[in-house]
C-alpha positions as a Python dict, from the first residue, in 0.01 Angstrom:
ca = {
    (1, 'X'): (0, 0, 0),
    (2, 'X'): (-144, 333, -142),
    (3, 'X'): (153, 569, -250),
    (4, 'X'): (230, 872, 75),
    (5, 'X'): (422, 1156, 130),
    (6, 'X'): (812, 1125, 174),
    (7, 'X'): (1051, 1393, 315),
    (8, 'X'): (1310, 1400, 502),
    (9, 'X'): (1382, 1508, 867),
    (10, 'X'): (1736, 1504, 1043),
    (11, 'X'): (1866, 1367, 698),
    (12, 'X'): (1625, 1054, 776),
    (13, 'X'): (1429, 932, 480),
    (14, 'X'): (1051, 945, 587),
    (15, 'X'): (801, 779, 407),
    (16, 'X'): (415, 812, 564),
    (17, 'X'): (177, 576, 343),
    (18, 'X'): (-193, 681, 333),
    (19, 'X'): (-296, 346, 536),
    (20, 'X'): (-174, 542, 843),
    (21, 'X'): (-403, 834, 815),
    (22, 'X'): (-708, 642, 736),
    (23, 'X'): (-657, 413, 1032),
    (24, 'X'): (-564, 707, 1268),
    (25, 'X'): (-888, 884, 1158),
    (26, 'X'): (-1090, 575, 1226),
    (27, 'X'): (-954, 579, 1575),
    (28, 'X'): (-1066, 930, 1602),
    (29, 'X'): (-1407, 897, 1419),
    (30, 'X'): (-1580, 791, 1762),
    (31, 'X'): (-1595, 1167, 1886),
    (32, 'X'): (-1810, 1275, 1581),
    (33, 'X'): (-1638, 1577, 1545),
    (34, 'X'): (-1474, 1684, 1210),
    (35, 'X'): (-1285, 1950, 1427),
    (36, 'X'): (-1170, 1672, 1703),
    (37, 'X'): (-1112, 1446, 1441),
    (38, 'X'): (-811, 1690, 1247),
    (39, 'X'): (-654, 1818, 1585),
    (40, 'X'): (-637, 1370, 1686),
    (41, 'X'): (-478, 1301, 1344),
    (42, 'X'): (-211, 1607, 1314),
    (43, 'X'): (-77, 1511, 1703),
    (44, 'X'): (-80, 1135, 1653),
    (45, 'X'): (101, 1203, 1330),
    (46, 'X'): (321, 1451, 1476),
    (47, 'X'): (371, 1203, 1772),
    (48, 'X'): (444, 934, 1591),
    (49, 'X'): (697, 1120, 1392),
    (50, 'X'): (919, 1239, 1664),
    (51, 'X'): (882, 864, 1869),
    (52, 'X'): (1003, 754, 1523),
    (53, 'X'): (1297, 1023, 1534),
    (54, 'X'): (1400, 891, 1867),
    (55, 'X'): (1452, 560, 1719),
    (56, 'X'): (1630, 686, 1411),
    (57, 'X'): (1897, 907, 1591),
    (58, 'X'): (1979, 635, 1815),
    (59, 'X'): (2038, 458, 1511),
    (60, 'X'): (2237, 713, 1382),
    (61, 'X'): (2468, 786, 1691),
    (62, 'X'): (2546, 374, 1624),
    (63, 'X'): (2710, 418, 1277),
    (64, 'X'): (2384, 304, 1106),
    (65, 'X'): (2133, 478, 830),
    (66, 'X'): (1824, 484, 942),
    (67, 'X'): (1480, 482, 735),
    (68, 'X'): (1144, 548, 898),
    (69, 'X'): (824, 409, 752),
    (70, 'X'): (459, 526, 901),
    (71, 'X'): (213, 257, 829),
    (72, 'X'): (-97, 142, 950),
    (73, 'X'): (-164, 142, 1294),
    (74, 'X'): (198, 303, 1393),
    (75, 'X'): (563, 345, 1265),
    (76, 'X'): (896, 136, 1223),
    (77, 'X'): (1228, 233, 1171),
    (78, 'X'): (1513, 20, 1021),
    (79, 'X'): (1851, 7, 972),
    (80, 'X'): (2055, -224, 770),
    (81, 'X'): (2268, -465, 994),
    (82, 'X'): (2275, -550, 1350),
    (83, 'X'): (2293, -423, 1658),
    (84, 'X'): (2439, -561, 2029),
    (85, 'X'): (2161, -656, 2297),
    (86, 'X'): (2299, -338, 2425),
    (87, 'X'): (2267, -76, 2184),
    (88, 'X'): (1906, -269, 2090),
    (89, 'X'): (1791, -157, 2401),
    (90, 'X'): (1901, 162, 2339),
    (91, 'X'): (1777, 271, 2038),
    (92, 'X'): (1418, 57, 2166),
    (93, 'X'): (1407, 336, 2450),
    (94, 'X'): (1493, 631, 2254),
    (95, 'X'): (1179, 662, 2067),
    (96, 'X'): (928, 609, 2382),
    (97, 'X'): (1126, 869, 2561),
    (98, 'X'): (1188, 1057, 2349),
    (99, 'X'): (778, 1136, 2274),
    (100, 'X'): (721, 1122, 2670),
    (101, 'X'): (1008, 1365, 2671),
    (102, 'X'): (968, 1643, 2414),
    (103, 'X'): (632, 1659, 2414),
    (104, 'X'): (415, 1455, 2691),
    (105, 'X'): (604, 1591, 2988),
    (106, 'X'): (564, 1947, 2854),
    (107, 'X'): (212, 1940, 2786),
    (108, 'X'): (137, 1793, 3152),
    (109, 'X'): (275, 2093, 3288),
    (110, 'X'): (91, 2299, 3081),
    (111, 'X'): (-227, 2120, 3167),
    (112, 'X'): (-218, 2249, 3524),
    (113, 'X'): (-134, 2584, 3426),
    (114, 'X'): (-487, 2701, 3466),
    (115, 'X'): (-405, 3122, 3322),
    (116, 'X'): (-393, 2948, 2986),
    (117, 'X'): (-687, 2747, 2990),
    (118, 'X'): (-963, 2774, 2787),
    (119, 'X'): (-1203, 2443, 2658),
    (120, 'X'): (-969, 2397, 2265),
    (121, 'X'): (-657, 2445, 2467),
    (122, 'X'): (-752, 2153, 2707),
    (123, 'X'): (-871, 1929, 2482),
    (124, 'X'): (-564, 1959, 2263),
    (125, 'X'): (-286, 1967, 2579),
    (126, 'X'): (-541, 1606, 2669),
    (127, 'X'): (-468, 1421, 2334),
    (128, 'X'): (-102, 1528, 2337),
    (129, 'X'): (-55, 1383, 2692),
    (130, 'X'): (-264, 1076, 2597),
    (131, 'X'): (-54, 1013, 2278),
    (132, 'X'): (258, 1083, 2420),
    (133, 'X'): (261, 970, 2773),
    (134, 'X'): (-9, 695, 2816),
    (135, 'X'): (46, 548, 2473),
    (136, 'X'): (437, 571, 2539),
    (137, 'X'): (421, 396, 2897),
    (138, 'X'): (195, 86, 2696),
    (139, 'X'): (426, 73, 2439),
    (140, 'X'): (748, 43, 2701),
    (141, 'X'): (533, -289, 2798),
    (142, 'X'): (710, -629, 2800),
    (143, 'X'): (499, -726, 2501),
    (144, 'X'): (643, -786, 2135),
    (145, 'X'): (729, -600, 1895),
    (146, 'X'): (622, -300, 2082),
    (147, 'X'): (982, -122, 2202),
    (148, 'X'): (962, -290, 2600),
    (149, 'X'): (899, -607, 2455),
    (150, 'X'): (1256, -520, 2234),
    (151, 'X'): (1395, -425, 2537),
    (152, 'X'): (1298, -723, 2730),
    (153, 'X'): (1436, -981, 2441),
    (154, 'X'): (1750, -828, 2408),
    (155, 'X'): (1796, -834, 2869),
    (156, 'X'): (1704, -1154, 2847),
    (157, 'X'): (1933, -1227, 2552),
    (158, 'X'): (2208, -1025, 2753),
    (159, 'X'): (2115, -1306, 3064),
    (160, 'X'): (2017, -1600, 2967),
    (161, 'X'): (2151, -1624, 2562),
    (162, 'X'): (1986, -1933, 2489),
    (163, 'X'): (1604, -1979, 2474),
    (164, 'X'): (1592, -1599, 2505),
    (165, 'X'): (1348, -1575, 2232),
    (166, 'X'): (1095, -1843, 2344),
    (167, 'X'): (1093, -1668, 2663),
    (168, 'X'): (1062, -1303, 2553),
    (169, 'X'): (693, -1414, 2311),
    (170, 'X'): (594, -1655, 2622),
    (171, 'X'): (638, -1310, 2881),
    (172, 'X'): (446, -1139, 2623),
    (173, 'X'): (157, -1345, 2583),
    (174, 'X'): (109, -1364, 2955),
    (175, 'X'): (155, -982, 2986),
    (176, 'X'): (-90, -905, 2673),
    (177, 'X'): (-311, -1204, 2817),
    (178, 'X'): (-370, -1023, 3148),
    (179, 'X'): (-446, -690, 2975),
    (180, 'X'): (-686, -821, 2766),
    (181, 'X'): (-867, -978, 3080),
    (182, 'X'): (-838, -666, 3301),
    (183, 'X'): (-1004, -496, 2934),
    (184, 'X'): (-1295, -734, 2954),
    (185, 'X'): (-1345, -723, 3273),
    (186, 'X'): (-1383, -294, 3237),
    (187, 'X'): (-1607, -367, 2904),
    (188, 'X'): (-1371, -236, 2701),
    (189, 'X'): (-1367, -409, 2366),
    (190, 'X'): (-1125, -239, 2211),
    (191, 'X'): (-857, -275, 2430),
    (192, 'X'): (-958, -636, 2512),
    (193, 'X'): (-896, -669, 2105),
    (194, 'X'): (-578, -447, 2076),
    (195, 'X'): (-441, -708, 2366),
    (196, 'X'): (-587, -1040, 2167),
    (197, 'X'): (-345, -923, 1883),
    (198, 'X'): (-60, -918, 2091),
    (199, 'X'): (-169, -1244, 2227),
    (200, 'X'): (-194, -1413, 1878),
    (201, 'X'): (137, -1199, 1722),
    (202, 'X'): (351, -1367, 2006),
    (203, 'X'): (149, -1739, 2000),
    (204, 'X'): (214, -1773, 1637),
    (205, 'X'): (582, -1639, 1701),
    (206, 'X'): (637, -1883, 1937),
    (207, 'X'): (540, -2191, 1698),
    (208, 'X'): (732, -2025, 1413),
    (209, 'X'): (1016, -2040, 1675),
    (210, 'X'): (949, -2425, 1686),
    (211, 'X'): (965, -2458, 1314),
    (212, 'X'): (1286, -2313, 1330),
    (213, 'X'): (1414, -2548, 1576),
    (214, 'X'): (1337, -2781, 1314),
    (215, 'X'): (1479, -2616, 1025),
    (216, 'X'): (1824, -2572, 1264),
    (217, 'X'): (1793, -3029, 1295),
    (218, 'X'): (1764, -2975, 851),
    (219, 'X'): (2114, -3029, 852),
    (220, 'X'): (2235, -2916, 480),
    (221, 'X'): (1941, -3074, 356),
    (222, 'X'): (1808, -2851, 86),
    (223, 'X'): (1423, -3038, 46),
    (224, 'X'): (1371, -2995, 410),
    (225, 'X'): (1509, -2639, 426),
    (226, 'X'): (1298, -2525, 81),
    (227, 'X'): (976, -2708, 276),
    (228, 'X'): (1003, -2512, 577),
    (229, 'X'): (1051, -2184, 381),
    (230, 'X'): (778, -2261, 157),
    (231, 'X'): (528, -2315, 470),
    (232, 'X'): (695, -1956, 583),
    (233, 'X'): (581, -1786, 271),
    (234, 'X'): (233, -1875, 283),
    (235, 'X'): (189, -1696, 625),
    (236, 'X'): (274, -1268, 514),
    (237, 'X'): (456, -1066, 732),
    (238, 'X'): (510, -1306, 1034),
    (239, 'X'): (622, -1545, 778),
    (240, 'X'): (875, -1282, 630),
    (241, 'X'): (1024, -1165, 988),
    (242, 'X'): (1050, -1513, 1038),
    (243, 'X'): (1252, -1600, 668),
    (244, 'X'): (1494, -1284, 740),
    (245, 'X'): (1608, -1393, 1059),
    (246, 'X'): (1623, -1757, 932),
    (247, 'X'): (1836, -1611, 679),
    (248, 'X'): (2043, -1385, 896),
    (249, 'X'): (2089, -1756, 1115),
    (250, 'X'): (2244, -1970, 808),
    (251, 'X'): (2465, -1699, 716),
    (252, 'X'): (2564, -1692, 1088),
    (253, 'X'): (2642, -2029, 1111),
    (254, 'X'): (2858, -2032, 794),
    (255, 'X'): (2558, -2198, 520),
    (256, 'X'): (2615, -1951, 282),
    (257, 'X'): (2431, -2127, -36),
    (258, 'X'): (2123, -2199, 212),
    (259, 'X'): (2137, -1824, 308),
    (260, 'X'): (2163, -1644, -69),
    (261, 'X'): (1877, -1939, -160),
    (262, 'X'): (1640, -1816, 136),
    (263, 'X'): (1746, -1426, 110),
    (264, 'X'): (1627, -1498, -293),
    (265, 'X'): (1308, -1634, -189),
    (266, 'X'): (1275, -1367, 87),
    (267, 'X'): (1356, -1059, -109),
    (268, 'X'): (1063, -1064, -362),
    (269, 'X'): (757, -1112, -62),
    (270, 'X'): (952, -815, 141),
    (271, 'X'): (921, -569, -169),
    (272, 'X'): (526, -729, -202),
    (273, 'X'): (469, -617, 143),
    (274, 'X'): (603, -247, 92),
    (275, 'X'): (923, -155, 298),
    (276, 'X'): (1159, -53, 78),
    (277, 'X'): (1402, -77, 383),
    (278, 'X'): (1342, -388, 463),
    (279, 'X'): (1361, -460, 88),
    (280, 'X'): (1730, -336, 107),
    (281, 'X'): (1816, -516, 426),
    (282, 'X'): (1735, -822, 228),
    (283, 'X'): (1926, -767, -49),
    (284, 'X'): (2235, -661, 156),
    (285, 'X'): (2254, -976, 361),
    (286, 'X'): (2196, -1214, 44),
    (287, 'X'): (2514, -944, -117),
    (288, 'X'): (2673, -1080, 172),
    (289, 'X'): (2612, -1466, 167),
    (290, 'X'): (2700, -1474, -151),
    (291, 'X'): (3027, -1293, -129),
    (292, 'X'): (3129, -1508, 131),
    (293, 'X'): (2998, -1837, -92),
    (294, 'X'): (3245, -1718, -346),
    (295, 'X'): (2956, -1594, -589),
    (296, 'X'): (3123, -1214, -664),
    (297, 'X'): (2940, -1154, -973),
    (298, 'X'): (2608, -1220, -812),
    (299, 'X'): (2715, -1064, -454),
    (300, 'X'): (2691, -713, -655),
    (301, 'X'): (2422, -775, -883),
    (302, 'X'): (2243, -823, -518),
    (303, 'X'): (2447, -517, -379),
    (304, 'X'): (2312, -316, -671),
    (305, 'X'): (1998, -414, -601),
    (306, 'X'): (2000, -295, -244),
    (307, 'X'): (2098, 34, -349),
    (308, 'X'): (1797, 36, -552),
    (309, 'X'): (1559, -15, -345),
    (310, 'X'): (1774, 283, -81),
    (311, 'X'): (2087, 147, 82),
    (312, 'X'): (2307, 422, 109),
    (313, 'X'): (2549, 326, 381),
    (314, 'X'): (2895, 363, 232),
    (315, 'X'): (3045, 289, 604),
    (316, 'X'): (2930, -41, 630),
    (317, 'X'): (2967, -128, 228),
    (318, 'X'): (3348, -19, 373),
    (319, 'X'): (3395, -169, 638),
    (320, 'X'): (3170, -550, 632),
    (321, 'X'): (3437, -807, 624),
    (322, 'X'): (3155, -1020, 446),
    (323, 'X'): (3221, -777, 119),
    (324, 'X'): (3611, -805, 125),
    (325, 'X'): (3599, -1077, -178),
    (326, 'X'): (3414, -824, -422),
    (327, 'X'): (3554, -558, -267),
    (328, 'X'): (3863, -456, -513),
    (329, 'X'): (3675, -517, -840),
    (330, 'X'): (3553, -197, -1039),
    (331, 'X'): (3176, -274, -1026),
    (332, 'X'): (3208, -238, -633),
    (333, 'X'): (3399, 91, -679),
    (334, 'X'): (3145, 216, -924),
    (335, 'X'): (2876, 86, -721),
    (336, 'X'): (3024, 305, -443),
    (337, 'X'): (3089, 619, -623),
    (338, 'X'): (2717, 631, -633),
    (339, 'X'): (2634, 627, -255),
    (340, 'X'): (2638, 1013, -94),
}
């Protein structure tokens, strides 16, 4: 991805890549008007920032350090670690209302303050309450990975624990399935197409669920397990969500080796695909496996690594009882001294 600005704001590391101007300008481009076409990408971007800042305090107020990454067609912010089905849901509904909150709601009411009207004014105070309110009650859909479809995977997790997962893609496929109908039926393409994404995101979630099922029936079986991450890799970014949670899941159920061997695999298509957080997540969690498989010496080659590519959280490098083993030894205490 094409180098963009990065800042900070709230002590949050922002990093906008140039993909997410030209495809918010392209979005803009149909009103044929350079003017139109400025004012629709300065309030999506501003938009987008502060529905990212939502996220990222919420992440903040839960002991983690955040990292916000505008891309493409929206925004994502991560945090290293995990978070309870709980505090998920939380920090999924902070960013939504947060935008609907700061800036939608207060631009309605301007809207019918008709002493301050004139034609600019309206059209602006119309894009701000499209962005932030319309675009912030579709995004609190049940459909994944927008933030209701988080919010509905982690309830349902909260509920029903197993099968959670399958259930959360299957609700969104119907849900994105009847929006793109009701699209097509209005003859609007582009929603109808916006929806068929959704639709195909969560069908091809939902059979990379299945291969996991297999992979879970692998046993210790290290062909079987490098097959099934070698099928993963071939398939980009669904393929990499897919081989960090499968690694999160061995190191979970106590296959260390098979974790640090999939996190190793993992770490190098992450950086290909341009998140340096989600770069660093990667190398924390393979740190981890392979503390806990005994392998100190490469636990903080990985943890150096991680710091690289922008981990900075000196609480959790404290306090993760997966670190204790390398814990006491200088390199961790000079690794440390490094971390603000």
């Amino acid at each position: 991805m094409a180098a963009g600005p990065s800042f900070r704001l709230l002590g949050i590391p922002v990093r906008i890549d140039l993909s997410f101007f030209v495809i918010v300008a392209l979005l803009g481009f149909a009103a044929r008007d350079l003017g139109f076409i400025v004012l629709w990408v300065a309030v999506v971007t501003v938009s987008v920032l502060v529905h990212e800042l939502g996220h990222g305090v919420a992440f903040r107020a839960f002991g983690k350090r955040p990292q916000i990454l505008l891309q493409g067609m929206g925004g994502l912010t991560s945090a290293p670690g995990t978070l309870s089905p709980v505090r998920d849901i939380v920090v999924s509904l902070a960013g939504p209302l947060t935008g609907m909150v700061l800036i939608g709601l207060p631009a309605l009411w301007l809207q019918g303050q008709e002493a301050t009207s004139s034609p600019g004014w309206d059209t602006a105070l119309r894009v701000v309450v499209f962005v932030n309110i319309a675009w912030s009650l579709v995004n609190l859909l049940p459909v994944l990975p927008l933030d209701g479809g988080r919010v509905a995977a982690s309830g349902l997790h909260l509920v029903l624990r197993r099968d959670s997962d399958r259930i959360a893609h299957g609700l969104s496929v119907v849900v994105a399935g009847g929006g793109a109908l009701w699209a097509l039926s209005r003859e609007d393409t582009f929603l109808a197409f916006f929806a068929g994404f959704f639709v195909l995101y969560n069908l091809s979630q939902l059979a990379h669920l299945r291969a996991d099922e297999r992979t879970e029936r692998l046993g210790a079986d290290p062909v079987e397990l490098d097959a099934h991450v070698d099928r993963l890799l071939t398939i980009g970014t669904a393929g990499a969500e897919r081989l960090v949670r499968l690694q999160a899941d061995l190191h979970d159920t106590g296959r260390f080796e098979d974790a640090v061997r999939v996190g190793q695999r993992t770490f190098p298509v992450v950086v290909g695909l341009g998140h340096p957080g989600a770069a660093a997540h990667v190398a924390y969690n393979v740190a981890c496996s392979a503390s806990r498989a005994g392998r100190s010496a490469e636990a903080l080659t990985w943890l150096e690594t991680a710091v690289e590519h922008g981990f900075s959280d000196r609480d959790l490098l404290d306090g993760d009882p997966d670190l204790a083993p390398v814990r006491t030894t200088a390199a961790f205490e000079a690794l440390r001294s490094r971390l603000s």
